[in-house]
FIDRENTOR-934555 format. One record per residue: residue in one letter; x, y, z of N, C-alpha, C in turn. Coordinates in steps of 0.02 Angstrom, whole numbers, plus 50000, padded with zeros to 5 digits. Layout:
N
aXYZXYZXYZ;...
! end
This chain:
451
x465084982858328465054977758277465234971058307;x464724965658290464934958358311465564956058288;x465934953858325466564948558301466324947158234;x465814941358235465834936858152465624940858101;x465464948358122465344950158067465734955458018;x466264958058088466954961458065467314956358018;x467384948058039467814945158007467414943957940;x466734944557945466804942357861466844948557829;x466664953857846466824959757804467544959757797;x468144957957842468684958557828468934952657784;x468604946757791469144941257751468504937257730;x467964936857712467504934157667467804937557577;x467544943657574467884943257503468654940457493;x468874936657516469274935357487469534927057486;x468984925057525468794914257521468264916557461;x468474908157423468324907657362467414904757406;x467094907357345466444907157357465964900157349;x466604892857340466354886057336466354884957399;x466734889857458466724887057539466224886157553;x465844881257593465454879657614465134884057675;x464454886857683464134891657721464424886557768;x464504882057809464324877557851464914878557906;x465654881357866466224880857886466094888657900;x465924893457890465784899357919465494899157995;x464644895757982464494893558046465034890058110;x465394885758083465834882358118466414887158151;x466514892258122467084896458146466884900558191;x466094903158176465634907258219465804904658288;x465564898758284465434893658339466104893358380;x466794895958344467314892058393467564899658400;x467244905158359467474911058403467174912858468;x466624909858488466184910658530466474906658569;x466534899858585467064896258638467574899958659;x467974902958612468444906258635468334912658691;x467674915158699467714920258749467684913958832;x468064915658877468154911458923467844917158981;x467264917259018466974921459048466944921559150;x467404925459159467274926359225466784930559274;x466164927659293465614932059329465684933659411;x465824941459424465834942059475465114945459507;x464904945059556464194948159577464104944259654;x463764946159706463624945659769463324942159771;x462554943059722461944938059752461874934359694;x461804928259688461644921859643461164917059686;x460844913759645460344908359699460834902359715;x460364901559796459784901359794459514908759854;x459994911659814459614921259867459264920759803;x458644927259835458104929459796458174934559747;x458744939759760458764947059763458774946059667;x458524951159657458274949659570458914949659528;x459464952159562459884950859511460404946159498;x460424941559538460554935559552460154929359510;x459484929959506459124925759470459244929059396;x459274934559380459514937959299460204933859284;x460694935459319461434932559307461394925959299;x461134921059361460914914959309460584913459264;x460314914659255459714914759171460354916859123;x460544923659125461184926559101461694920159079;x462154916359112462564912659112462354905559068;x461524903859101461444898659065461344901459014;x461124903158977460944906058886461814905958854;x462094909558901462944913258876463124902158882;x463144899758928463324892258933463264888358862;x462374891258852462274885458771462624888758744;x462784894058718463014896758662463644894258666;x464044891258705464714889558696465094893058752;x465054898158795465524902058829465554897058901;x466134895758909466664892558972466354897759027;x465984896159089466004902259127466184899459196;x466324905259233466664905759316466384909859357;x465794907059389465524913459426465744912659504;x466004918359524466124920959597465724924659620;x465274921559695464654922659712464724923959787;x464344923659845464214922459900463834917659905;x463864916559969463244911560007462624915860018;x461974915960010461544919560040461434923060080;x461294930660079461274934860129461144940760107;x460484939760083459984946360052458924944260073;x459084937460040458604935960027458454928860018;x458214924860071458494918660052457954913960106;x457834906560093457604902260138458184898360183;x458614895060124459194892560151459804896860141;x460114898360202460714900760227461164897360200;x461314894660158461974890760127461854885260075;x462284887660029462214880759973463124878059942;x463004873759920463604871659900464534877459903;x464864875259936465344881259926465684879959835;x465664873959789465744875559718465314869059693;x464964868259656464664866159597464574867059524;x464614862059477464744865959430464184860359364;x463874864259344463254864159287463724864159220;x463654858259199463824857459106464454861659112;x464434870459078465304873159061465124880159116;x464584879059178464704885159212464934880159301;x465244884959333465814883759363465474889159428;x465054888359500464944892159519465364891659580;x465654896459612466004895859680465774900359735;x465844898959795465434901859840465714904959894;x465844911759919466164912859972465874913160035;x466144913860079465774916560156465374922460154;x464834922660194464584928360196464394932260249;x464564936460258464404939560327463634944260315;x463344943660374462524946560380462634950560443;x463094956860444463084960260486462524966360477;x461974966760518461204971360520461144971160438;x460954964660417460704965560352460234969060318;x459734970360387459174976860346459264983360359;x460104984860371460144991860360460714994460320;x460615001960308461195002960253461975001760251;x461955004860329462775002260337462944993660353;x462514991560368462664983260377462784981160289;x462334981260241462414981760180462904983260151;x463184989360180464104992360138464564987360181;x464454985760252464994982760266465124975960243;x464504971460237464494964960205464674965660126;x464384972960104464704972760038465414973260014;x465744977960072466444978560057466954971360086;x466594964260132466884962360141467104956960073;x466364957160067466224952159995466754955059964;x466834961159922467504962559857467694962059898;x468024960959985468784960359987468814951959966;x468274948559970468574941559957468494941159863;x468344945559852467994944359775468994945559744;x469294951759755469864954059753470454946759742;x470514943559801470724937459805470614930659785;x469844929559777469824926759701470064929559638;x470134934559624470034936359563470894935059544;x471624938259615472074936459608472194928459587;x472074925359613472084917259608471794914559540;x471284916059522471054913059471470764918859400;x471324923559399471154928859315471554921959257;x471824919659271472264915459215471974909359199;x471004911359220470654903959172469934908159161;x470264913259141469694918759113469994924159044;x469734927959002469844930958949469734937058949;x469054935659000468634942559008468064941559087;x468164946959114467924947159171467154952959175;x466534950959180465874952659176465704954659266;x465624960959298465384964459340464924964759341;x464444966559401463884968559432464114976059479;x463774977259481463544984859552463234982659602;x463244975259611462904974359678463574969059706;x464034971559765463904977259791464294984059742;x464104989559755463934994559711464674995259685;x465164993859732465784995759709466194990459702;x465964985859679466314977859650466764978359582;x466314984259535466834985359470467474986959491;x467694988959548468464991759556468864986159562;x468664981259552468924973659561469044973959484;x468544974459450468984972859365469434975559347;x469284982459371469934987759370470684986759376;x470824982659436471224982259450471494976559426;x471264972259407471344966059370471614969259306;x471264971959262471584976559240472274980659209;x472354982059280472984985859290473464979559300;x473324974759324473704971659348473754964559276;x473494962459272473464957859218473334958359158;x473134965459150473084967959086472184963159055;x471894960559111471204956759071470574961659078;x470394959959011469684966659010469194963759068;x468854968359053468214968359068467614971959074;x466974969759070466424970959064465884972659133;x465584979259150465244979459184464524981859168;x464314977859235463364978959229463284985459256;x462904990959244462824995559313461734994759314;x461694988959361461144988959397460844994659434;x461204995159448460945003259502461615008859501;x461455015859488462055020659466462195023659541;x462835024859556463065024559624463485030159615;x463595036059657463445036859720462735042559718;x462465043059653461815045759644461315044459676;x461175036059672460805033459712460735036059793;x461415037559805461275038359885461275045059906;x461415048559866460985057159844460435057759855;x459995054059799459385054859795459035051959855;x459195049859882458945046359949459235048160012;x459375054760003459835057160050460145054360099;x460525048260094460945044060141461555047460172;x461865053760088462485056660081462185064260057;x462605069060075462445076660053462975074659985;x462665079059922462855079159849463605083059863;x463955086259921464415089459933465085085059940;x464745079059974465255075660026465825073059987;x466355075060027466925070560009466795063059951;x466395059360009466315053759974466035052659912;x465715058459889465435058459816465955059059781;x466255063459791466895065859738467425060759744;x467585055959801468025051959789467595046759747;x467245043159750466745038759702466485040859645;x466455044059626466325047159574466955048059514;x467465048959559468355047759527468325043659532;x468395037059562468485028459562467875027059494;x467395030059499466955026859430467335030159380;x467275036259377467765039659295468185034059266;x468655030859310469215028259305468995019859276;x468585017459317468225011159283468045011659231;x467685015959218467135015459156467655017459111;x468065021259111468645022059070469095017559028;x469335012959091469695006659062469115000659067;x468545001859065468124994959030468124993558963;x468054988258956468094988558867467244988258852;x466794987758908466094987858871465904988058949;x465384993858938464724996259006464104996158992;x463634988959036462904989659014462664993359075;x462054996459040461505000859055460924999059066;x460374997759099459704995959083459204998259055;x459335005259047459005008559028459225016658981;x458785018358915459115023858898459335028858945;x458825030858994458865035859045459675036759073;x459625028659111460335027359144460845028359087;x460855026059021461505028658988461605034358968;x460985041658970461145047558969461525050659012;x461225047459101461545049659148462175047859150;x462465042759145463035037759138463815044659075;x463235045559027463735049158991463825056059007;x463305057959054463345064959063464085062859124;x464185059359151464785060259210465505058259182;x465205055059132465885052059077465805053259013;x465865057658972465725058958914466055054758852;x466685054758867467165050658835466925043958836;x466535038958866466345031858863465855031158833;x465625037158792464845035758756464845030458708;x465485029858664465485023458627465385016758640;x465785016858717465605009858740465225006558794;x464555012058794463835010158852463595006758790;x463255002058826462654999258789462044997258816;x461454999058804460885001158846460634992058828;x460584986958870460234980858851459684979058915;x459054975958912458644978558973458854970359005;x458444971659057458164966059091457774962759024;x457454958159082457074950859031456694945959086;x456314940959049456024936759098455784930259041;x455654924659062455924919559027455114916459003;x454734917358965454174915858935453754909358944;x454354907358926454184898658939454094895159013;x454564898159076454504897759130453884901459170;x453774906659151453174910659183452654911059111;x452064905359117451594906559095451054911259093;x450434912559056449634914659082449564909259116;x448954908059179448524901859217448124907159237;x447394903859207446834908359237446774904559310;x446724912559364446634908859427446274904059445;x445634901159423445314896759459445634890359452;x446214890759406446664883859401447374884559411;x447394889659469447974890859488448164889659577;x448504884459596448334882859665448534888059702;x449224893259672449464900159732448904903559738;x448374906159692447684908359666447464905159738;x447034898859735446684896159782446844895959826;x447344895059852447824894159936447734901659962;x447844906959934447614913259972447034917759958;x446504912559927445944915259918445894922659872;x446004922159804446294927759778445884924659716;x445384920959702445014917159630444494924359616;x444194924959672443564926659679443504935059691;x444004939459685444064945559698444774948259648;x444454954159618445124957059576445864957359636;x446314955259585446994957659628447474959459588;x447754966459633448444969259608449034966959679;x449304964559618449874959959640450744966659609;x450974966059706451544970659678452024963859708;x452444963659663453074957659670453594959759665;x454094959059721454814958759729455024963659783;x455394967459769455864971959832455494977959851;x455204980359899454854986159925455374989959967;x456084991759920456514995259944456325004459938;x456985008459955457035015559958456635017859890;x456835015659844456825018359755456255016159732;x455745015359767454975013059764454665015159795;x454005017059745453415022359781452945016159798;x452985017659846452335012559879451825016459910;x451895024159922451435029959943450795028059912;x450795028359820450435030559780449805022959787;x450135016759782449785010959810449255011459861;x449675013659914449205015359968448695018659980;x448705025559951448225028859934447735024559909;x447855023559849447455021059798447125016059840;x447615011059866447185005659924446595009659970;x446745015360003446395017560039445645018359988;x445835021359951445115023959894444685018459893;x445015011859877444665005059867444435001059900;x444625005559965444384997460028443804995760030;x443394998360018442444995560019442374992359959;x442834990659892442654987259848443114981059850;x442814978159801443094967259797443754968559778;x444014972159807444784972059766445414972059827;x445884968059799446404964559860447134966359834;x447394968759862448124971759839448634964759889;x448974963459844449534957259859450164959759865;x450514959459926451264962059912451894956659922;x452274953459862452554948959897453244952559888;x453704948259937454294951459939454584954560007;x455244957759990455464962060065455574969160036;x456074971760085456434977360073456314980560141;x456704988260133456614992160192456134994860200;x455714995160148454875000060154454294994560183;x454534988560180454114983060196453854985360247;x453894982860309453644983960376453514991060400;x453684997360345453175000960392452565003660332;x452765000060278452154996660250451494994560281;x451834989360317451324984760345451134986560402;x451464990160439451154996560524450805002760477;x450745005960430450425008660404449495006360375;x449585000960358448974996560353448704995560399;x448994992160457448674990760515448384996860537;x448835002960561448545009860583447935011360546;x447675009060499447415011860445446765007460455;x446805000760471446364996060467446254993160397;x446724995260370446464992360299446374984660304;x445894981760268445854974260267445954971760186;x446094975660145446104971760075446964974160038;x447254972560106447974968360088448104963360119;x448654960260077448964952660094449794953360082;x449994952560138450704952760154451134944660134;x451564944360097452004937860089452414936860051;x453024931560097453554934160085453924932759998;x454674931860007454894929759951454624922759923;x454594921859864454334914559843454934911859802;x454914905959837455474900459782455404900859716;x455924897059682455974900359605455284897959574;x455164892559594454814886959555453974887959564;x453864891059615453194896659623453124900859598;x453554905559579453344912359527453034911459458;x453074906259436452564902959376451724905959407;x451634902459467450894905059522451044910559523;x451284911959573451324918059619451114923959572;x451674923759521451494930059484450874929759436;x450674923559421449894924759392449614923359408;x449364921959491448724925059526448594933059540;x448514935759501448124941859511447694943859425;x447454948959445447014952159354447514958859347;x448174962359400448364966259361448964966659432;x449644968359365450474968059398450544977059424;x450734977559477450814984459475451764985159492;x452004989359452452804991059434452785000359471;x453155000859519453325009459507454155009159550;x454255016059537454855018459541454775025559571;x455165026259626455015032959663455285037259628;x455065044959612455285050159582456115051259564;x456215049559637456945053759661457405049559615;x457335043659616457885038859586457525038459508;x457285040059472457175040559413457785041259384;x458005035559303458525035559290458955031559316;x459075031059377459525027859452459615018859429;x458815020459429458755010059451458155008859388;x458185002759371457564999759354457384994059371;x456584992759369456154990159387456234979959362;x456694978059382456714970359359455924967459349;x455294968959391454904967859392454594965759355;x454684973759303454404973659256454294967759204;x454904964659191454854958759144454394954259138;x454734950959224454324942759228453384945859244;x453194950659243452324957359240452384954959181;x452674955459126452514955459052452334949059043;x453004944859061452724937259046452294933459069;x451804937459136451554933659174450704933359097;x450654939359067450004939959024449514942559064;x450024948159113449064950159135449464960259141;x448974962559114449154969959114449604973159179;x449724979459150450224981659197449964992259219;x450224992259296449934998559301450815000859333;x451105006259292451745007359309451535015059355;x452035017159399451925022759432452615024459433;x452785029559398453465032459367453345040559359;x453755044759339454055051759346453675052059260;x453485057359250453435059259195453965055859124;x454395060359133454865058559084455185051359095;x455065046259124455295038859130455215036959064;x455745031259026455695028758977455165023858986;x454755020659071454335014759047453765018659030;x453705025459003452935025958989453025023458918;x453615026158881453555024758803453535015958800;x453885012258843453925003758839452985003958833;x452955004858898452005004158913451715004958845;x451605012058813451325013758760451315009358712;x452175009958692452445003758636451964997158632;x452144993458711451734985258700451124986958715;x450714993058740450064993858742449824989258785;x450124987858851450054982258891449734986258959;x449524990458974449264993359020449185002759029;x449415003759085449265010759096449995014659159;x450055019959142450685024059184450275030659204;x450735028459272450345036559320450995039059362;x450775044059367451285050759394451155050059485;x451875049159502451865046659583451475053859610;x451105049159639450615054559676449785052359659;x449915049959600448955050059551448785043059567;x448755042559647448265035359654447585037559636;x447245041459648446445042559615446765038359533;x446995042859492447075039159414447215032459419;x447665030459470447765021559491447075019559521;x446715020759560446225019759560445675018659526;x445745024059479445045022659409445215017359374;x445735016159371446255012859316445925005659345;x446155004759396445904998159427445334995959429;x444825002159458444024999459435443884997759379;x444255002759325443854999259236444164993359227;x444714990759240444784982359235444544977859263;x444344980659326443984975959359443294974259328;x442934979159291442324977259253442134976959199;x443074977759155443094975559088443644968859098;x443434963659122444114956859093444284957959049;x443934959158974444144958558922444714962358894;x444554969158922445154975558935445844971958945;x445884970959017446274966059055446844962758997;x446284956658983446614950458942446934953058877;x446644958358846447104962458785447454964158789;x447534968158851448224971058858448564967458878;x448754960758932448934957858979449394952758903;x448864950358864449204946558787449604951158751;x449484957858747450024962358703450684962058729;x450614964658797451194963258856451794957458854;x451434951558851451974946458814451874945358765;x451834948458732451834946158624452344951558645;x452574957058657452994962958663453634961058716;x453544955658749454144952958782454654947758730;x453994942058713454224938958661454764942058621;x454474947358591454874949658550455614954358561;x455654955858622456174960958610456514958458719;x456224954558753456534955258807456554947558840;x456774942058797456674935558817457434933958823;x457654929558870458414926658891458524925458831;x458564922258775458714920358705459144927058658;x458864932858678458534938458646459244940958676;x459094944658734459514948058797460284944058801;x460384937858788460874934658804461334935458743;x461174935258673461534937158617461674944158619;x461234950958636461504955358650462324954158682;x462274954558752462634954958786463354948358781;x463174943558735463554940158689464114947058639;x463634946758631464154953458570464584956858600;x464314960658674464864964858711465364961558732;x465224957458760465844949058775466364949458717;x466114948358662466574946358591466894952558580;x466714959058595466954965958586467544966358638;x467464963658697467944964958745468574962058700;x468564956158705469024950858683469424953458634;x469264956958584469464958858540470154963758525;x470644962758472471204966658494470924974658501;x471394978258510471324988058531471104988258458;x471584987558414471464990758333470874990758310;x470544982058343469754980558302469394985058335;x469384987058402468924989258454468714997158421;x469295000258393469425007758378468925008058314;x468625002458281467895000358240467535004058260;x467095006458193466475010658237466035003458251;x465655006258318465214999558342464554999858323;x464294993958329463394996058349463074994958395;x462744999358418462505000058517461714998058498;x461614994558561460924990858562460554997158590;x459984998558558459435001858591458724998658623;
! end
């Protein structure tokens, strides 16, 4: 239950009913100031890595609404053009600060844990220094084990807090066999999460999937997951039919269908099923676009070459202010998710695909919640990792129905519009904010969880 709406059920009947609606609004407004918000997370821009550009979008929306915020960040070192930006700056009521960052073998797993664990050790020491100009403290999972920082804050200062779980950990590295499901280290991480998610006063989810799994390891926190998705910002990422689109013209992409895959070509992505499907298509007008990195990238791209394929186009991350282009030069977005991590992670992709207005071809596990999203906005088509032939057909009939295309591609954002826009997403997760804050007695309220 929202703050303003516990208080008027509790003390509306009992203001005389000449009060002015206006002075309600007004109180709304200064309960909402009152949440004072501390953001901790690794990557913020000007890195690329998608959840960094979410958290800002995130902050600014949480900013208009009134919330004081403090985000503790790094300097770039995921994804990035420039290696360094301001060590603090601060926008209207958000407050960003910047630590050192170390890029020890950044494109591998253990360089990743070690830069991640150095980051919370500096995240730790901010957080000592500066909990006493915060109310409530908002987590990320990147790096995966950063919530143990609220924790202890926590314990120690008694200040709530709120975590994201972006990617579910130490599952993730199960399914990707980094770690045997036996190891020590599961069972000690797996106890360090019990214990977080325990004393959080609110855990988002991205997805239903992830909050089934989430409650199957913690049963007791089912009250306080709340499943709120990603998003992508409507107004920033337009439709532009390519022939009046210069990213369109600059890589010669007007004049031939293109499936455009955008963002991270990491572990938890089938890029198999693409390929195939690429293979099926190479003698026809059709050009597969891959922008972005990850670890699957480059042998991605030694796979093509071995192959001779000629109807891909390799390139890299794009600045913010290009993805308006970037992402709508093509006639169709392709989104998948490797089997193994089903549940695990979701697809950020997906969003700013919706807002771009051009259909979508998802490649997911059977039981994935994006087939029912797909269905729902009726914005394209979902295939079972493995069914590039079905990705394949899929692609020829758009290619010689536009009209196909453009229906679905318009349902796609009329269906973002409505249910996954920063406006939208940001009052959600507004509410969990106001829930933290709140004394124990109110909290012990039955709630209402976003689906």
């Amino acid at each position: 239950m929202r703050l303003n709406q516990w208080i008027n059920q509790k003390f509306l009947p009992s203001i005389s009913t000449s009060t002015p609606l206006t002075a309600y609004k007004e109180n709304d407004i200064k309960t909402r100031q009152s949440v004072k918000l501390s953001v901790i997370t690794q990557f913020f821009p000007p890195d690329y890595a998608a959840t960094g550009q979410l958290i800002e979008e995130l902050v600014k929306q949480l900013g208009q609404q009134g919330v004081d915020i403090e985000v503790f960040t790094s300097q770039p070192g995921y994804a990035f053009k420039s290696s360094s930006a301001p060590a603090v700056e601060r926008v209207d009521r958000i407050r960003v600060q910047r630590s050192r960052t170390a890029q020890l073998w950044p494109g591998r797993i253990r360089g990743k844990a070690v830069n991640g664990i150095l980051y919370t050790l500096r995240a730790a020491l901010y957080m000592f220094k500066a909990w006493r100009r915060s109310n409530v403290v908002l987590l990320t999972t990147a790096p995966p084990f950063l919530p143990v920082i609220g924790y202890l804050a926590y314990l120690l200062f008694r200040l709530p807090y709120v975590c994201i779980l972006y990617d579910l950990y130490p599952d993730i590295a199960i399914a990707l066999g980094v770690i045997p499901k036996d190891n020590w280290l599961v069972r000690l991480w797996r106890a360090i999460n019990r214990q977080v998610w325990l004393n959080a006063k609110g855990i988002v989810v991205l997805s239903p999937a992830m909050k089934e799994r989430v409650v199957a390891h913690c049963p007791q926190i089912a009250d306080k997951v709340s499943v709120i998705h990603s998003w992508a910002n409507p107004d920033l990422i337009r439709p532009i039919p390519k022939q009046e689109n210069w990213f369109a013209l600059k890589h010669n992409l007007v004049n031939t269908f293109t499936v455009l895959y955008s963002g991270n070509m990491g572990r938890c992505h089938d890029l198999d099923t693409m390929l195939e499907a690429a293979k099926e298509l190479q003698d026809q007008p059709i050009q597969f676009v891959c922008i972005g990195g990850g670890a699957k990238r480059d042998d991605l791209i030694k796979e093509v070459e071995q192959l001779g394929l000629r109807n891909f186009t390799f390139l890299p991350y794009q600045d913010k202010h290009v993805l308006p282009y970037s992402l709508t030069a093509c006639d169709l977005s392709l989104v998948s998710v490797d089997a193994s991590t089903e549940s695990l992670v979701v697809p950020s992709k997906l969003y700013s695909a919706l807002a771009s207005g051009r259909p979508l071809a998802v490649i997911c596990s059977p039981s994935s919640y994006l087939r029912q999203l797909i269905s729902e906005a009726d914005c394209g088509s979902t295939f079972d990792n493995g069914d590039s032939h079905g990705l394949a057909q899929f692609i020829r009939l758009l290619s010689r129905d536009p009209q196909l295309g453009e229906r679905m591609g318009t349902a796609g954002r009329q269906y973002l519009r409505s249910h996954f826009t920063p406006k939208v997403i940001s009052q959600q997760y507004l509410n969990v904010l106001e829930q933290a804050i709140l004394p124990d007695e109110v909290i012990t309220m039955p709630k209402s969880h976003v689906k």
